[in-house]
Each structure stands twice: as structure tokens, then as C-alpha cells.
N, C-alpha and C positions, 0 to 999 in steps of 0.2 A: 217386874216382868210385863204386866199389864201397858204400862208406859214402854216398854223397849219392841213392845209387839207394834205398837200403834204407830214410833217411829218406823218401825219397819215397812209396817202398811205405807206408809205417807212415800217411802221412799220409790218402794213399788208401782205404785202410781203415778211418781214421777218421773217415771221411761217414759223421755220423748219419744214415743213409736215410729210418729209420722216424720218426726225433722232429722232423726238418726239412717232411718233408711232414705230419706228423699235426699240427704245431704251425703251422706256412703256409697248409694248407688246411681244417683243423678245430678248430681250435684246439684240441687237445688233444695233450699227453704219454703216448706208450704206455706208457709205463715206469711210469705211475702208473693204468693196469689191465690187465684179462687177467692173464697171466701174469706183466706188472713187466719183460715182456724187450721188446729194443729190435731186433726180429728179424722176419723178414717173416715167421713164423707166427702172434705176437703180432700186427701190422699185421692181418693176414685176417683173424683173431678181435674186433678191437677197430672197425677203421675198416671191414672189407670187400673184396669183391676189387679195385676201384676206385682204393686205394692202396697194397691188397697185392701185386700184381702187380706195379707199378714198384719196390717196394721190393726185391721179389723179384731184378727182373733186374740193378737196379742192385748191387744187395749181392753176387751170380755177378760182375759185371764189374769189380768191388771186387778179387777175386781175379786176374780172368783181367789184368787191365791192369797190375797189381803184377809179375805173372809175368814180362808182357811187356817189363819195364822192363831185362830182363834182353841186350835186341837194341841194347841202348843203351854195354852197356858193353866190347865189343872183345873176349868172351870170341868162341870160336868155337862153333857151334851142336854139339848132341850129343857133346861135350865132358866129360869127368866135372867140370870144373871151372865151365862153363857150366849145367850141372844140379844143383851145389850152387850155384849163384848164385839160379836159381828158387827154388827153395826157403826159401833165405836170403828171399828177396823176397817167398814167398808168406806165410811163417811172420809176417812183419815187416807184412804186410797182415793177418793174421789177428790180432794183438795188436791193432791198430788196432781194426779191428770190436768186438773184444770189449773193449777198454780204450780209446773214441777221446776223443783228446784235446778234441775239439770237441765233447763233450756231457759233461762231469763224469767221465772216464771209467767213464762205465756204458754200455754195451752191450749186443751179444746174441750167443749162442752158438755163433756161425760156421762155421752149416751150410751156408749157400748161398756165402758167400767158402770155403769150404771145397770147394766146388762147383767154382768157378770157379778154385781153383788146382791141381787135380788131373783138372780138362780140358784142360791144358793142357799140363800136365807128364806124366801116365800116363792118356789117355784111354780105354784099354780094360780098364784096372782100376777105373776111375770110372762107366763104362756097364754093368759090371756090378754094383759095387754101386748104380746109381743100379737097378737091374731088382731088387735086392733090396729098396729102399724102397720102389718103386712096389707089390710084390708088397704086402709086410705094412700099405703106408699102403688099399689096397685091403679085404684080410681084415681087418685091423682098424679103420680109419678115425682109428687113434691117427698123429701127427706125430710125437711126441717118439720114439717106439717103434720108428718103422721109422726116422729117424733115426739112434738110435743099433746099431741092427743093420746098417743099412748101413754105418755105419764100423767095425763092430765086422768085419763083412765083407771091409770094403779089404784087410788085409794078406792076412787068407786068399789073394784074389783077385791083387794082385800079387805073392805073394812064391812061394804054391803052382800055382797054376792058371798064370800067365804065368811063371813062373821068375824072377824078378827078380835079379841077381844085382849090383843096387848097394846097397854099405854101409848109404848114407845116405840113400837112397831106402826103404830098410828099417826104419832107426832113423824115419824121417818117417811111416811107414805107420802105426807103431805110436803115435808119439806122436800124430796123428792119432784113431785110434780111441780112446784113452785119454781125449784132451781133451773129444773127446764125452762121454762117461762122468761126466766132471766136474764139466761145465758143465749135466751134464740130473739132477743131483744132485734137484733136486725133484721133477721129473717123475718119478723112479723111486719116489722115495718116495708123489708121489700115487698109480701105478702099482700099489705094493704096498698102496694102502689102496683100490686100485681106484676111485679120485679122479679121474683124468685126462680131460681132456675130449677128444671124438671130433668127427670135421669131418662134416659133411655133403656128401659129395661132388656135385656138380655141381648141387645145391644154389642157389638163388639169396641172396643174401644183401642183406636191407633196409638199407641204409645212408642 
């Protein structure tokens, strides 16, 4: 069961969001402008907010539904065994996003399923990094930026400020913030060459 959940998570997460609706309704593939990511910041930047929004919340339920898949399989809730199930499930939906089998596996950088699996699992180490994003996507108007400061944030926030005191909720924190790190490899670099492109906040956008 445990194994049939975790395929399921994987496959969850491998809903192309961004290149089903951009290819459905626009005919066009995100992946081939903007940024080349298959991610609801790429979506806002290329199609607008019109398609970015749904790609948005679908890509957060991408996570939260994986999480959920966890009430399915006989563990008991709040359980150390039941909370290494989430996890298993969120991790196995975030491979999906970022590797999904149903679009070539090319994806995107799974900050909003990242979202949605750690609202679920530790929502008030996720509410405060989510007040770290908003802070610096504010002052700076960069995504990728406050992005990764917010995950860079997460463990801070569960492991010091709330005490965290699970193993593997620990080891998850980190490998979390790190993944970020990895997968925004260009944006750091446009960053460093002071390249990176800034949103226009509330902004109307012609699409």
C-alpha cells in the first residue's frame, strides 16, 4: 500500500500545470521562453496572471493532495511513522513536479508543491517562512530571491524558533532549503551578474 501511495504521489506531481494550460489555451510551451521553467513564476512571466494563477494553486495542491494520500494508508495520525509517510509522499510528489513523467521529464523548481507539502506537514514553520518571501519578494520585487531565502529560512524556523525535535523532519528541512539552492542555480548566477528579472507588483499584465 505504502509503495502504491508513493506512486501515486509521484504521479500527482507530475501534472504538467504550466505546459497543459499554456499548450490547451495558447498554444504555447513555457519551457521554450522566459525563464525555460515549467513553474508558475515562468507561467506569470510568459502567459500572465490569467494562467498563472491556476497554475499557481494547482501546483500548492500538487503537494497538499500527495501529503494527503497519507489518511489512506492505516498509519495512525501524528504518529512518527505517519509523518515519515508524508514526507515519503511529499518528496515523491516533488520529484514528480520537478521530473514529471508526463511532459519529458522537464519540469520546474518546486517551490509552490513545496508550498503545499509543508502546509500540511509543519504549517507554522511554513507561515513563517512564507512572511519571509513576501518580506523580500516586496523590498526587492525578485521571485527567485526571496524564494530561496525563504527556504533557506525553513530550518532556521522549524528546527530553532519552534524546537523541532524530529529526526526526519530535520533531515527534510534541510534537504528542502538545499533543493532550492540547486534548482535556482541560474537565477543566482543571473543574480550575481545583476541579470535577474523583477515582477511588477499589482501590476496589470497584457496578455
Amino acid at each position: 500500500m505504502v509503495i502504491v501511495l508513493i506512486f501515486i504521489a509521484y504521479l500527482l506531481g507530475s501534472i504538467p500545470t504550466s505546459v497543459w494550460i499554456g499548450k490547451s489555451f495558447y498554444n504555447i510551451d513555457v519551457r521554450e521562453f522566459g525563464s525555460g521553467n515549467a513553474g508558475a513564476t515562468n507561467t506569470f512571466r510568459v502567459l500572465g496572471k490569467k494562467a498563472g494563477i491556476p497554475v499557481l494553486i494547482i501546483d500548492i495542491l500538487k503537494g497538499t493532495s500527495a501529503v494527503a494520500l497519507s489518511f489512506m494508508s492505516g498509519f495512525h495520525p501524528e504518529t512518527a511513522g505517519f509523518v515519515e509517510l508524508q514526507l515519503a509522499l511529499g518528496i515523491a510528489a516533488l520529484i514528480g513536479h520537478i521530473f514529471p513523467i508526463f511532459a519529458g521529464f522537464r519540469g520546474g523548481k518546486g517551490v509552490a508543491t513545496i508550498l503545499g507539502i509543508v502546509i500540511c506537514i509543519v504549517p507554522a514553520a511554513c507561515a513563517l517562512s512564507l512572511l519571509v518571501f513576501l518580506i523580500v519578494l516586496f523590498s526587492s520585487r525578485i521571485v527567485s530571491l526571496s524564494s530561496m531565502l525563504a527556504g533557506v529560512s525553513f530550518p532556521f524556523f522549524l528546527n530553532v524558533v519552534l524546537a523541532n525535535h524530529n529526526q526526519i523532519l530535520t533531515v527534510f528541512s534541510f534537504v528542502v532549503s538545499i533543493l532550492l539552492i540547486i534548482t535556482h542555480r541560474k537565477n543566482i548566477k543571473r543574480l550575481l551578474k545583476n541579470q535577474e528579472s523583477r515582477v511588477q507588483l499589482f501590476a496589470a499584465k497584457n496578455k
